[in-house]
Structure formats: structure tokens, C-alpha cells
C-alpha positions as CSV (number, residue, x, y, z in Angstrom):
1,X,87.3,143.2,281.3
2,X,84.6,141.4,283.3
3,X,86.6,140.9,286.3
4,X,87.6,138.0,288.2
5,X,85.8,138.3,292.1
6,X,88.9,136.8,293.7
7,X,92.3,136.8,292.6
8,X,93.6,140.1,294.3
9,X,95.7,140.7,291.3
10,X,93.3,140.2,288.7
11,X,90.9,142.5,290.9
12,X,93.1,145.1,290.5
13,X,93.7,145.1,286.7
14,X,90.4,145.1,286.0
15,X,88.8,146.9,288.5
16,X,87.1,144.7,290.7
17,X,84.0,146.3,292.5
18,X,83.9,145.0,296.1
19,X,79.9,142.9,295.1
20,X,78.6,141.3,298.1
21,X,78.9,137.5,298.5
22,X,81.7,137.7,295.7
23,X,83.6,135.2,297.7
24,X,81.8,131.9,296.0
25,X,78.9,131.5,293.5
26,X,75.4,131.9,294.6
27,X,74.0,128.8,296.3
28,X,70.4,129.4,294.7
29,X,70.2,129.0,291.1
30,X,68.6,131.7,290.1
31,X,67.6,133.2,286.4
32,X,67.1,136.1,284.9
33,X,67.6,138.5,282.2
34,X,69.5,141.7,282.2
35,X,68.6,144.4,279.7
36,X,64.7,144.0,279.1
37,X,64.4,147.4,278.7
38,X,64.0,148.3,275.0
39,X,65.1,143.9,274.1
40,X,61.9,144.4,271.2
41,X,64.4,146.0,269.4
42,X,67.4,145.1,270.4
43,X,67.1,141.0,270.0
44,X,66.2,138.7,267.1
45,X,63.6,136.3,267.3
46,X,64.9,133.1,268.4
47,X,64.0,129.7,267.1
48,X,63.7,127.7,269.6
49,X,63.9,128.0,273.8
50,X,66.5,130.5,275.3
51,X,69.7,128.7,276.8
52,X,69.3,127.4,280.0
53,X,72.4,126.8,282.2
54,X,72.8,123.1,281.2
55,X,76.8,122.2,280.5
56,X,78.0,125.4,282.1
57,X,80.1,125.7,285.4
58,X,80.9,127.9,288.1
59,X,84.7,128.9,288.8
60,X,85.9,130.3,291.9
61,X,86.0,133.6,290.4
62,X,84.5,133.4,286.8
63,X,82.1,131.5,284.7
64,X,82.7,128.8,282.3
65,X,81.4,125.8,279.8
66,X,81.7,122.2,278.9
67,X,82.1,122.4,275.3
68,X,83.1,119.6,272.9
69,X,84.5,120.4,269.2
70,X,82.6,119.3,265.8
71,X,85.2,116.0,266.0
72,X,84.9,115.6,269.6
73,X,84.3,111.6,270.8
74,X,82.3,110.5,273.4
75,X,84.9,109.0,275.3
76,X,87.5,112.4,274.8
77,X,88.7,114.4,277.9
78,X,86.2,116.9,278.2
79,X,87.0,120.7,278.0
80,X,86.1,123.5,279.7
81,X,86.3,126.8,278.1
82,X,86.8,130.3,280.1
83,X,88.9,133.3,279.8
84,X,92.2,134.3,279.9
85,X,92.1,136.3,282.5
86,X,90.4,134.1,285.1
87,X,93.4,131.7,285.1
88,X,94.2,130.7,288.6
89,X,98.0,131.6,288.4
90,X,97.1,135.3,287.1
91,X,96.8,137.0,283.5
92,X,98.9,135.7,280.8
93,X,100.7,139.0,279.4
94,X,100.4,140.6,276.5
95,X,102.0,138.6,273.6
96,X,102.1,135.1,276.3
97,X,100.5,131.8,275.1
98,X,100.1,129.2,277.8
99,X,100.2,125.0,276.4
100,X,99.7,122.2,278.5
101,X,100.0,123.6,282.0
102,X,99.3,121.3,284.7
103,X,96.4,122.4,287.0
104,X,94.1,120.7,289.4
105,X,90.9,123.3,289.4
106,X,87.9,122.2,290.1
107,X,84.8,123.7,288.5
108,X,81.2,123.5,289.8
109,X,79.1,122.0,286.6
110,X,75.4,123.2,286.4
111,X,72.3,121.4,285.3
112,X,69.0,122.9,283.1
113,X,68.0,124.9,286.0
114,X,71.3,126.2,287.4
115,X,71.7,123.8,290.4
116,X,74.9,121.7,291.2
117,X,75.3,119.0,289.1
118,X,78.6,118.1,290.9
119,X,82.1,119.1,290.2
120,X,84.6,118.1,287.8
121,X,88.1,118.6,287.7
122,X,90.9,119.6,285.1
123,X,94.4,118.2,285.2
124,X,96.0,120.9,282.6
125,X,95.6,124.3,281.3
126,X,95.2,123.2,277.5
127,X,95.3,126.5,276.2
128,X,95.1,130.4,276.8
129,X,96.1,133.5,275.7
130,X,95.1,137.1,276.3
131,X,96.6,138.0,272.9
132,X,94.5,138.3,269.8
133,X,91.2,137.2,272.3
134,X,91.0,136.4,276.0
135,X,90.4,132.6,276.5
136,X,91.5,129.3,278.3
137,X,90.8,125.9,277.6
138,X,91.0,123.0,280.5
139,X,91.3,119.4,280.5
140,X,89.4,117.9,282.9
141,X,90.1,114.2,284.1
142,X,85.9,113.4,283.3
143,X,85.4,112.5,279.2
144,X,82.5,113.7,277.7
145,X,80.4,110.3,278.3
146,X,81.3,109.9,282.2
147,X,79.3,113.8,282.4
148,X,76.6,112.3,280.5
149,X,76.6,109.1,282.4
150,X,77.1,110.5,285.7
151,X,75.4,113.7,286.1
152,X,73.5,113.3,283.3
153,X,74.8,116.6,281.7
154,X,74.8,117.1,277.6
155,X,78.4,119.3,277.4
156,X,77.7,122.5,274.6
157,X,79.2,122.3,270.6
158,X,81.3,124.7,269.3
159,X,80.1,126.6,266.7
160,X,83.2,126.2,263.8
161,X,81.7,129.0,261.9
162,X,81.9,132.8,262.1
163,X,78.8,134.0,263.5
164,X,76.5,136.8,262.1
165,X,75.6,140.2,262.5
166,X,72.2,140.7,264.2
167,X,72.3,136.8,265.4
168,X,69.9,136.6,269.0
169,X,72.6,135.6,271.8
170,X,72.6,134.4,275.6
171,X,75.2,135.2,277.5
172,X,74.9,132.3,280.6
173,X,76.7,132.7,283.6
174,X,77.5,129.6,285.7
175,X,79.0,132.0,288.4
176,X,75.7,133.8,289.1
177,X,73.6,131.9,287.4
178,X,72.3,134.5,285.3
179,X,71.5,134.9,281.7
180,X,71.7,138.5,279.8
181,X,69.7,138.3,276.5
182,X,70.3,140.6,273.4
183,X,72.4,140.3,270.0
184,X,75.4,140.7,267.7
185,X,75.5,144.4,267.1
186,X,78.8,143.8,265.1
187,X,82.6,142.6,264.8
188,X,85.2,144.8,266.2
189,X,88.2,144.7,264.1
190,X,90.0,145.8,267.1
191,X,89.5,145.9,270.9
192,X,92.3,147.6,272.7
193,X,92.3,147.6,276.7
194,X,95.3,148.2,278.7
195,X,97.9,146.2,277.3
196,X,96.1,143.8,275.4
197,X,94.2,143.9,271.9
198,X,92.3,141.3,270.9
199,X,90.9,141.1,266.8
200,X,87.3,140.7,265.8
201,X,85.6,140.7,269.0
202,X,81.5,140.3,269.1
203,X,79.9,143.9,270.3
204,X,76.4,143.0,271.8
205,X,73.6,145.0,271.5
206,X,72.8,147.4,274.6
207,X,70.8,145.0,276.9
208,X,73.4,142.8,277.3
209,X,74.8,144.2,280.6
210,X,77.0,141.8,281.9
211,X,79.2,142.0,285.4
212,X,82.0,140.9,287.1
213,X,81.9,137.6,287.3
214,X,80.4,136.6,284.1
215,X,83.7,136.5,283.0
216,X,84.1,133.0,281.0
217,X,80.1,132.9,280.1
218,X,79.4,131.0,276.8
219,X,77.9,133.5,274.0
220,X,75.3,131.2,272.6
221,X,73.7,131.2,269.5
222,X,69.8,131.1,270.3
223,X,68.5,129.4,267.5
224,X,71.7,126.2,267.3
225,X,72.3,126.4,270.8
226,X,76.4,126.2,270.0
227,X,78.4,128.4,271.6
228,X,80.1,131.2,269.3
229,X,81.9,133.1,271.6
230,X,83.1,133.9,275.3
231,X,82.1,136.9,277.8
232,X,85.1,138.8,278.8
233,X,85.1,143.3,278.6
234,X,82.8,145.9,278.8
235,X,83.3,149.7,278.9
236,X,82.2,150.9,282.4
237,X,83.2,154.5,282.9
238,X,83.4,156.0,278.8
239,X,87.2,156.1,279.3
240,X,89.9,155.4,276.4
241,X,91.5,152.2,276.2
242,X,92.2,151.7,280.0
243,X,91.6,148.8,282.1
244,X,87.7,147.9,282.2
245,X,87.6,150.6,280.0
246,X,88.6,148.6,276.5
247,X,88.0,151.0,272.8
248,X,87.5,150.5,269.3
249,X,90.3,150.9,266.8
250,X,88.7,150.0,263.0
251,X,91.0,149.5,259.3
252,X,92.0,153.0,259.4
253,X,93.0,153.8,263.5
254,X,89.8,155.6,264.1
255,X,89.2,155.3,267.8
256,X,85.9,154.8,269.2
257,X,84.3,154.6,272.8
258,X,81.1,152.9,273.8
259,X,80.7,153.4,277.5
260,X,77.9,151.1,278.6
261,X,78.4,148.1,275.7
262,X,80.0,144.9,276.3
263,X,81.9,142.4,274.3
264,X,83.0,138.7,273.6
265,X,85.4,137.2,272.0
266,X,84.9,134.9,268.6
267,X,85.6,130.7,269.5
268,X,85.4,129.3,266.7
269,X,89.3,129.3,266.1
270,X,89.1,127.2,268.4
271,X,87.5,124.7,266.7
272,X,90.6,124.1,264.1
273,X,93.2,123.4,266.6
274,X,91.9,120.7,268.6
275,X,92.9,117.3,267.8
276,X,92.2,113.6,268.7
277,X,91.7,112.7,272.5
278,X,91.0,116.9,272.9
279,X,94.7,117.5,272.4
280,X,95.8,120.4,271.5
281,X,97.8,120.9,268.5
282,X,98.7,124.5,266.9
283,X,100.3,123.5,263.3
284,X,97.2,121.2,262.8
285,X,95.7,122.9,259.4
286,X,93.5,125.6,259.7
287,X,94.8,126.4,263.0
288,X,95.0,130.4,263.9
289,X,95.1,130.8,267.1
290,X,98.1,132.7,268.7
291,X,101.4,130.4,269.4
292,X,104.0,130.9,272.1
């Protein structure tokens, strides 16, 4: 997975490389894209400007996003979406679901060009999971206006809808403030690394070559701008289902191994299961994310 930089423990499981100045996010916003080589044919056009880092945020050891729901109100607690695995109290195990965990993290929130905005702060662990997909869901104290109002930030949608196949993406990292451009290569029925298997997981395209750290990143649709997915794996050394190392298992158990490529998971289950005032609520209808 595309490891946490700090948590010891989650450094271990999934292989942490030792990157200089891992300690905190970059101070200079900085932007680029990984990949170019060969992105004529490995992107879509897009239909309007690339992503900038507008709404997204900085943990202490991943990357993350403001994001509001299709029934999201102005004056809603405003959530920020990561992973799983970059939960401050360590990795939920296979088969855990975590509700309505208090939690005071605070998360750097990024302007257009990937300077500080300010910070913002969560008072509960809404949601996460590394069961089925890899992602967390904060409350923050801030609503959706007082971002607006205060810093001036517009949080990202949620996309409700399966994406496509061949869709152009940007993967935008508020940790280093980096974007990786490519596309949706496919849908993985299953990704299996370690422990954990997570169901229908985005493949990207090649150039997408995403580090630790980038953990977290929205996956956003370049032509709505809504987010469809979250960062989270990669296989880095061509091994079989082992930590930072996750395979492909389709219909029929067929293994497969892509050293190199890098996946996300689907959000917009999400999108189902969040109620009024940003609660969330598994039995609402339509609802199909994993339950304790």
C-alpha cells in the first residue's frame, strides 16, 4: 500500500522506505506530474484544466480531501476523506469497521496552488475500514461554509456514480503536493495484499507512479472534477500478494501480478451512507459499505 511516512507500525506493514524529509509535508508547494513518459497514450483528453490542489489536505503521514456528498448542506460538518491505513491509532484489521471514533487530528488544508490555507480539525473518525476498500472518513469541527468563508476553499463532490474505463484521472497529493496524471486502465474484481482484499479497485494506467505518502490522494475525474476514488497500493517489487506487493484475483481465482501499476479504491459507496448533518448511517438505503 502507499505507506504511511510516520507511524512506525504502519511503516513496517507496508514497507516504508526511509524518503528524506518524510517527517512533515513539504513546506513549498510544488507541482508536478509523474509518468510523462509515454502519457499520449496512456491518458484521455480531458475537458477542462487538470486538478489543482484546491480542497485537499496534508496529514501527518498521508494525503487527504475535503469532500462533500451529492446531499451535502452548506452549513454540514465537513469531511475529510483518507485511507484506512493512515488512521492515527494504526490499521484497522482485516474484517474491522471503525464508527464514530473520537479523534482530535488536525489536517493542513491546501489552496489552488498547494500553499497552506490553514488547518482544520476533526473531532471523530466517522468511518473506515480496510475490508472490501481502504478508506476513512473524518468529521471535522469546520462546516462546509466556514472553509468557504474562512479560507476561501471550495471542498471536492463525490462522484455517486461508478466511474469508467479509460476515464483521464489526477491523483493529487496534499502530502507532497504533487499530482500524477494518467487513467482508468480497469476494475479489479479483486485486490489481495497481505491480509486484506479489497473488491473492484481502480487499476491506473502506467504513468500513474504514485509513492509513499500519497496515501489518501483523491482520484479525480478530469473532465467533472469529483472525486471517484482514493490512492492507497501499488506493486513495487513483482511479488505475490504480500505487503506493498498487492495481486489480482478475477471471477474464476486466476492470479495476476503487475509489478510497477498502482491502484485506488472506488468512493462512491460512500455516497449512499451519509446522512443529514454528514452523519453516518449504514442501514440508510442503498448503503454497501462494510458494517462492524
Amino acid at each position: 500500500m502507499k505507506r504511511p511516512l510516520v507511524s512506525t507500525l504502519a511503516a513496517a506493514l507496508f514497507g516504508a522506505a526511509a524518503l528524506a524529509g518524510a517527517a512533515a509535508a513539504p513546506a513549498a508547494a510544488t507541482s508536478g506530474t509523474a509518468g510523462t513518459a509515454g502519457a499520449a497514450t496512456d491518458r484521455a483528453p480531458a475537458a477542462q484544466a487538470a486538478p489543482t490542489f484546491e480542497g485537499t489536505v496534508a496529514l501527518s503521514n498521508c494525503s487527504g480531501s475535503v469532500v462533500k456528498m451529492p446531499n451535502s448542506q452548506p452549513d454540514d460538518p465537513a469531511l475529510v476523506l483518507s485511507n484506512g491505513h493512515c488512521l492515527e491509532g494504526g490499521m484497522p484489521s482485516p474484517g474491522s469497521v471503525v464508527v464514530d471514533q473520537p479523534s482530535s487530528r488536525g489536517f493542513t488544508l491546501l489552496n489552488a496552488s498547494g500553499g497552506s490555507a490553514g488547518t482544520i480539525r476533526a473531532d471523530q473518525v466517522s468511518y473506515a475500514t480496510m475490508t472490501d476498500t481502504d478508506v476513512s472518513l473524518y468529521r471535522t469541527t469546520s462546516t462546509y461554509r466556514q472553509i468557504e468563508d474562512r479560507y476561501g476553499i471550495t471542498p471536492l463532490e463525490l462522484d455517486a456514480a461508478h466511474p469508467s474505463r479509460s476515464t483521464a484521472i489526477t491523483v493529487v497529493s496534499g502530502y507532497w503536493r504533487e499530482t500524477y496524471s494518467c487513467s482508468i486502465d480497469d476494475f479489479v474484481h479483486e485486490l489481495r495484499e497481505a491480509g486484506w482484499t479489497m473488491k473492484d479497485s481502480i487499476r491506473y494506467t502506467r504513468a500513474c507512479q504514485t509513492k509513499g505518502g500519497t496515501s489518501g490522494s483523491p482520484v479525480v475525474d478530469d473532465a467533472t472534477g469529483k472525486v471517484v476514488g482514493v490512492n492507497n497500493t501499488g506493486n513495487e517489487n513483482g511479488e505475490r500478494c504480500t505487503l506493498n506487493n498487492p495481486c489480482e484475483v478475477d471471477e474464476n481465482g486466476q492470479v495476476t501480478v503487475r509489478q510497477g501499476i498502482n491502484y485506488g479504491q472506488q468512493t462512491y459507496l460512500i455516497a449512499p451512507c451519509v446522512g443529514a448533518n454528514s452523519s453516518i448511517d449504514l442501514s440508510r438505503p442503498g448503503c454497501e459499505l462494510p458494517k462492524p
